[in-house]
Every structure is written in structure tokens, then in C-alpha cells.
C-alpha positions in Angstrom: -8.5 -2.2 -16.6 -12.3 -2.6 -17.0 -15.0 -1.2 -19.2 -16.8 2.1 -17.7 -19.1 1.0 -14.3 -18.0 -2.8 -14.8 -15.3 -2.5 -11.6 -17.7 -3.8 -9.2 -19.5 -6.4 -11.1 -15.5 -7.8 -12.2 -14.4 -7.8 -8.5 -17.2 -9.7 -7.5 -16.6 -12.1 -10.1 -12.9 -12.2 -9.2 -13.9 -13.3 -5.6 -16.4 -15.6 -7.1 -14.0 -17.2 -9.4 -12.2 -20.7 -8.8 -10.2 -20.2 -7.1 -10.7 -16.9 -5.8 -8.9 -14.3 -7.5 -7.1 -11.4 -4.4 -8.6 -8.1 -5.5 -9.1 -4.8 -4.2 -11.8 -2.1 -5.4 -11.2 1.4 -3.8 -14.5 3.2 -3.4 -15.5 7.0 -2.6 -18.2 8.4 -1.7 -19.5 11.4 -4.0 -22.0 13.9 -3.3 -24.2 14.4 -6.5 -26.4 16.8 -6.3 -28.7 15.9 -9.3 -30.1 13.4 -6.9 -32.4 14.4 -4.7 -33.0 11.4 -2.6 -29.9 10.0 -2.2 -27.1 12.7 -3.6 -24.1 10.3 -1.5 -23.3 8.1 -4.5 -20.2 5.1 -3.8 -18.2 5.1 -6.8 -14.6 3.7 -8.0 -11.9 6.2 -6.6 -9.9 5.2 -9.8 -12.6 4.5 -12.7 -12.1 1.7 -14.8 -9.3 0.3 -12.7 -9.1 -2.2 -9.8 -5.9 -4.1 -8.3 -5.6 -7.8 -8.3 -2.6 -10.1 -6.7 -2.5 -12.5 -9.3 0.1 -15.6 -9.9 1.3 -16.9 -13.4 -1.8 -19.4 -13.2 -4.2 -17.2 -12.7 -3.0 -14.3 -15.7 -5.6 -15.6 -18.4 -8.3 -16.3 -15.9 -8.2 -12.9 -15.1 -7.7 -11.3 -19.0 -10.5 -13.3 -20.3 -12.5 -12.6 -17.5 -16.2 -10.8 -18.5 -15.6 -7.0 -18.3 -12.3 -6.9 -18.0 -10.3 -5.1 -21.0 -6.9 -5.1 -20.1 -4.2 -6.7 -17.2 -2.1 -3.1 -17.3 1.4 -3.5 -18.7 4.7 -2.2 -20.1 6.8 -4.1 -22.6 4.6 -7.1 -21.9 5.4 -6.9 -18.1 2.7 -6.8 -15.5 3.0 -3.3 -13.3 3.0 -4.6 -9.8 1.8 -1.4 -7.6 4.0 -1.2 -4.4 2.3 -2.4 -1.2 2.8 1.1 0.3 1.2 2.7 -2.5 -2.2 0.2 -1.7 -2.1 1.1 1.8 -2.6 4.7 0.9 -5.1 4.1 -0.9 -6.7 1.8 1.7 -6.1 5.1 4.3 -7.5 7.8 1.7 -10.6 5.5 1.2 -10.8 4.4 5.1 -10.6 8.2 6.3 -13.0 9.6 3.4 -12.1 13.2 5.6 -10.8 16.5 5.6 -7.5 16.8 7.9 -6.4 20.5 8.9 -3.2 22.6 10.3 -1.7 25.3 11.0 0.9 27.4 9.4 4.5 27.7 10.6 7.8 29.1 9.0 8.6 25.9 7.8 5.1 25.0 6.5 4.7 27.1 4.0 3.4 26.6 0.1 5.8 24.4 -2.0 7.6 22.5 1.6 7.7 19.1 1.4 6.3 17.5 4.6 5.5 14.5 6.5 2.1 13.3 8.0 2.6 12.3 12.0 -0.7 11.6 13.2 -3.7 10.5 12.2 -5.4 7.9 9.1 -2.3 9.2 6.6 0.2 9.1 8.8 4.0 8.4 7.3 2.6 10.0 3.7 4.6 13.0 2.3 3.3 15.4 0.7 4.0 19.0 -0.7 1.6 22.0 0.9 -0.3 23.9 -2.3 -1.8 26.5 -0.4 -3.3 28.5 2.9 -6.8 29.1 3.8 -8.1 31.9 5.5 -8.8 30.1 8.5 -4.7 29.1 9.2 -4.8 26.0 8.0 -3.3 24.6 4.3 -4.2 22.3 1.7 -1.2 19.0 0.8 -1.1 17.5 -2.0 -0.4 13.4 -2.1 0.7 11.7 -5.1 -0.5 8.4 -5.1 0.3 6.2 -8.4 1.2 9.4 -10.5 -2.9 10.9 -9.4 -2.7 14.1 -6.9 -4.9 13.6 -3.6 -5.6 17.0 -1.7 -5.8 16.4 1.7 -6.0 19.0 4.6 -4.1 18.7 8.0 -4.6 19.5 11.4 -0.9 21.5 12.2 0.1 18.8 14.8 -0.3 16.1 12.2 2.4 17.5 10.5 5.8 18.2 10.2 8.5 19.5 7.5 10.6 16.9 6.2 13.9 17.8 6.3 16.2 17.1 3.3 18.2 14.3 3.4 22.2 14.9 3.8 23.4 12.6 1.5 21.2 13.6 -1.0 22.1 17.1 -0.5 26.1 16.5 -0.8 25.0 14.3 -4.2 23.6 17.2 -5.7 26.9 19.8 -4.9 29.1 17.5 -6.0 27.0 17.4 -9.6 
């Protein structure tokens, strides 16, 4: 966790550091419009955050370091963010698009479904709503934040409930 606008100016001191400390700063780019010259503005896609790979060596190299606040913790335990949960990040920040589909009777708002195709393939996701043009809106949650993507119909498939789950649950 940094201070407000510090995230680049700690990941650069990360990679400066010695030695080197693995980070990762997801950036977006945002449209402002109270900039007339330039309104495309880079910013952090998770403000005040970044991710670090860190070893027990490096832990007060990286609290102490300038601008940073906080390692992020719970009952004095560092949260390790799963690896699949980075690379969606890394796809949602690669991709920095709108993805479409089409409606079916199995795509429909509140199904869960599966990504095929495409920068966010193998994400799941739940569909939130239609558009007027056929195509739907899907929600991604990525480290408890909601990403709305849209999907192209043949990016996309229903995910089917799984049947041990569903015997689990009647025998409850």
C-alpha cells in the first residue's frame, strides 16, 4: 500500500533497489476530459496499491521503503495474491478493450459463464445485462473489485454447473 500518486515513483524505486525488488504496477489508461491536450491520462488500475514478490529478507526493505505505507496483511500474515489472479490483471491491462456477444437461451442476465477466446480467455464471469445491439455486459471479479467487460458471442460460453457440487448441495 502506497500514499495517493506514489505507486510509480515506489515501483521504480523497488526495481532500483539492491537487490531489485519483483514488482508489478497495473496501469489504465483514462480518458479525462478536463484536459484538452492530452485527455488519455495512464493511471494505477488499483490506486494506492502495487504487487511485489518479496522473500523474508527483503520484508523491511520493502516497509521502510520511501512511499510506501503498508506491506497488506491479516493477523500479521502477508496476503499472497494467487498467480491466476495477476494474470488477469495482466490480460485486463494488456487488452485495455471492449469485448462483445451475442445473446442465447443460456446467456442470459445472472448465468455464469466462461471466456473461450480472446485476451480473457479461461475467466468466468456472471452476465449483468443486454444491450440493444444483442450483445451483454460480464462482470469479472478480480481480488474482491468487479471488472465489466463485453464479449463477442463466440468468446463465450455458459459454464455448466459442476455435478458434484450439485449432489453436495441436495444432500444439505
Amino acid at each position: 500500500m502506497t500514499y495517493p500518486n506514489a505507486e510509480p515513483l515506489v515501483a521504480e524505486r523497488f526495481r532500483g533497489a539492491e537487490p531489485p525488488i519483483e514488482c508489478y504496477l497495473p496501469m489504465l489508461i483514462n480518458r479525462d476530459k478536463r484536459f484538452k491536450k492530452n485527455p488519455f491520462q495512464e493511471k494505477a488500475m488499483f490506486p494506492c496499491y502495487l504487487f511485489a514478490r518479496i522473500n523474508n529478507k527483503q520484508i523491511y526493505q520493502t516497509r521502510t521503503a520511501r512511499g510506501v505505507i503498508a506491506i497488506v496483511s491479516s493477523q500479521h500474515s502477508i496476503i499472497e495474491v494467487p498467480e491466476r489472479e495477476i494474470e488477469a490483471v495482466r490480460r485486463f491491462e494488456a487488452s485495455q478493450r471492449k469485448v462483445h456477444f451475442y445473446e442465447t437461451s443460456k446467456l442470459v442476465r445472472g448465468a455464469h459463464t466462461i471466456i473461450t477466446e480472446g485476451e480473457f480467455k479461461g475467466l468466468e464471469g456472471t452476465i449483468i445485462k443486454g444491450c440493444k445491439d444483442g450483445n451483454f455486459s460480464v462482470n469479472i471479479e478480480v481480488m474482491n473489485i468487479s471488472i465489466v467487460v463485453r464479449v463477442r458471442r463466440d468468446e463465450l460460453r455458459p459454464k455448466e454447473e459442476e455435478p458434484e457440487l450439485e449432489q453436495q448441495q441436495s444432500t444439505l
